[in-house]
Every structure is written in C-alpha cells, then in structure tokens.
N, C-alpha and C positions, 0 to 999 in steps of 0.2 A: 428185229434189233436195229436201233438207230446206230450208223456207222458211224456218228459225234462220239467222240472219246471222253470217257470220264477225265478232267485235271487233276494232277495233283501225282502223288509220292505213291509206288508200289515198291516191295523188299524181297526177297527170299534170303533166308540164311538157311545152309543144310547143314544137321546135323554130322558129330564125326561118324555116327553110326551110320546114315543116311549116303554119305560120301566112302566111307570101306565097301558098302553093299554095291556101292556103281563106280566102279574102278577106272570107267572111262570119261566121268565126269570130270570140267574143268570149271565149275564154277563152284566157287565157296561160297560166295555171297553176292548178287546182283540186284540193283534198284534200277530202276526206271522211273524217271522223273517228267511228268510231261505237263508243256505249258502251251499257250495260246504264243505264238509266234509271234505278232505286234497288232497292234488297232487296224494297221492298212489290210493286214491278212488273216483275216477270224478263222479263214476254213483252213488252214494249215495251224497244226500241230505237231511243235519241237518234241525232241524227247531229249534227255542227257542220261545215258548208260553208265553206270560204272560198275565195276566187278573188280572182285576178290578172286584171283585164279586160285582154284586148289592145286594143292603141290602132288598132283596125280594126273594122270592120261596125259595127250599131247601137249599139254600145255608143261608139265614138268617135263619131257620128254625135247622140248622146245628149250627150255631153259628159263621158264618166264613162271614156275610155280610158286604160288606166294605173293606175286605182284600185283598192284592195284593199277587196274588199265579204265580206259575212256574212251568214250565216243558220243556223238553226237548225231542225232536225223532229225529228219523231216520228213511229214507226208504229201507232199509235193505234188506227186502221179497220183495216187489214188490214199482214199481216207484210210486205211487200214492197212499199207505199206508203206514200214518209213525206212528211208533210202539213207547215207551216209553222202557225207563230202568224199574226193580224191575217190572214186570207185570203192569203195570199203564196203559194198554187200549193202544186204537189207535185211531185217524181221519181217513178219505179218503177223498182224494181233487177230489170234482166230476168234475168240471169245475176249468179251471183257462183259464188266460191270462194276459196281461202287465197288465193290469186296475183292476184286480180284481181277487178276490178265494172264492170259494165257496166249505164250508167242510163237512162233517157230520160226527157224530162221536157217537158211541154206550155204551162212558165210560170210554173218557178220562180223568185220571186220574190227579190232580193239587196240587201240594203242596206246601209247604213254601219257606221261604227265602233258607233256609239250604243248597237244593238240596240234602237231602241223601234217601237211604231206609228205614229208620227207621221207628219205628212205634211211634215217635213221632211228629209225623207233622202235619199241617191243611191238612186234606186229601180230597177234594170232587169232583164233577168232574162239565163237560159241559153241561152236558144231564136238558132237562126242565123236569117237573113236577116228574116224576120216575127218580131218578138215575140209569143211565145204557140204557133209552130212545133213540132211534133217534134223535138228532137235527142239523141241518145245519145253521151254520154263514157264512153272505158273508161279505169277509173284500176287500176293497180298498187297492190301489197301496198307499204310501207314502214316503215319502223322508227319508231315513233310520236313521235319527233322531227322528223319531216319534215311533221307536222303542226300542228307548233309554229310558225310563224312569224309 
C-alpha cells in the first residue's frame, strides 16, 4: 500500500437505526476532506473534519449533541498521521483507497465554528464511551460536494 492519500471528499452518515444500536456513538455524520496543502509542500496533506455530533453518548452527556463541530490537520510527522493545531489530538488512517478510509483516533479533538485556540469553544472529541478511547470510522468516497455543508 502506497502511504500517498487518495484526494478528495469522504462522508459517513449513520443511520437512526444504526445510531439506537451503538448508544455510545457520537458522530451523526462525519466527512473528511483532504487536499494537497500548497505547491511548496506536495508531501503534506490537509484534511478539514467536520461532524454532526449525535444527540447520544458523551457528546449529549457533554452538552454539545446536535452540533456541527470542526477541525483541521495535517500530516506533518508521518504520512498517515494527521495531527491538529493547539494540541487537539490526532487520527491515523489505517486503511484507505479510492472507495473508502478507515481511521482511528485516540482523542481528536473538535471544536466550534470559530476555528481558534481559545478556550472558549465547544470542545469534545471522536472517541466512543471514554473520551480519549480508540475508535475507528470508515467513511466513503463522495463527490466533493458532499463535503460542502
């Protein structure tokens, strides 16, 4: 497997049947958008996050169920770890291809509309039951509109 990242729009939307069934899930909906960071830096690849918290697990339990949060990395350190600005965690994409990614992530970190460091923001993260937990989304290929929202 070439550790160069496909470009472009991946989505997951779950089900409400798919979401009753995992009670400790917090994501309703999550894309992953990833591009070529500029001409001077080919080998780094941005990503732009954004999610739909479902109104269940810590995330309602938080106060933050329903909200559309953000974030922002890069693969900096290594091709297949990408890191957040202000300490905000990381994912690792363990598998990818044209059709699909699959991530896991120990504590990335999601916050408001704002984009800044401050400490005033919706702050929570990906991770199920324990914030800071292991958990893996696998998100689909889609049409880089479906990352527009």
């Amino acid at each position: 497997m070439s550790e160069r990242l496909p470009l472009g729009c991946y989505v997951r939307d779950y089900s409400l049947q798919h979401l009753q069934a995992h009670p400790d899930q917090v994501v309703d909906r999550i894309s992953l958008d990833f591009s070529q960071l500029d001409d001077l830096t080919r080998d780094i690849t941005a990503v732009d996050v954004e999610v739909l918290l479902a109104d269940q697990g810590h995330a309602a339990r938080e106060g933050y169920g329903g909200q559309r949060v953000l974030q922002s990395a890069a693969n900096f350190m290594s091709p297949l770890e990408f890191h957040t600005d202000c300490d905000g965690g990381s994912f690792a994409v363990i598998r990818f291809s044209l059709e699909s990614v699959l991530i896991e992530t120990t504590g990335f970190r999601l916050i408001g509309d704002d984009m800044t460091c401050v400490d005033e923001f919706v702050e929570t993260d990906l991770s199920e039951q324990v914030p800071g937990s292991p958990t893996r989304y696998l998100l689909y290929r889609a049409e880089d509109a479906a990352c527009d929202w």
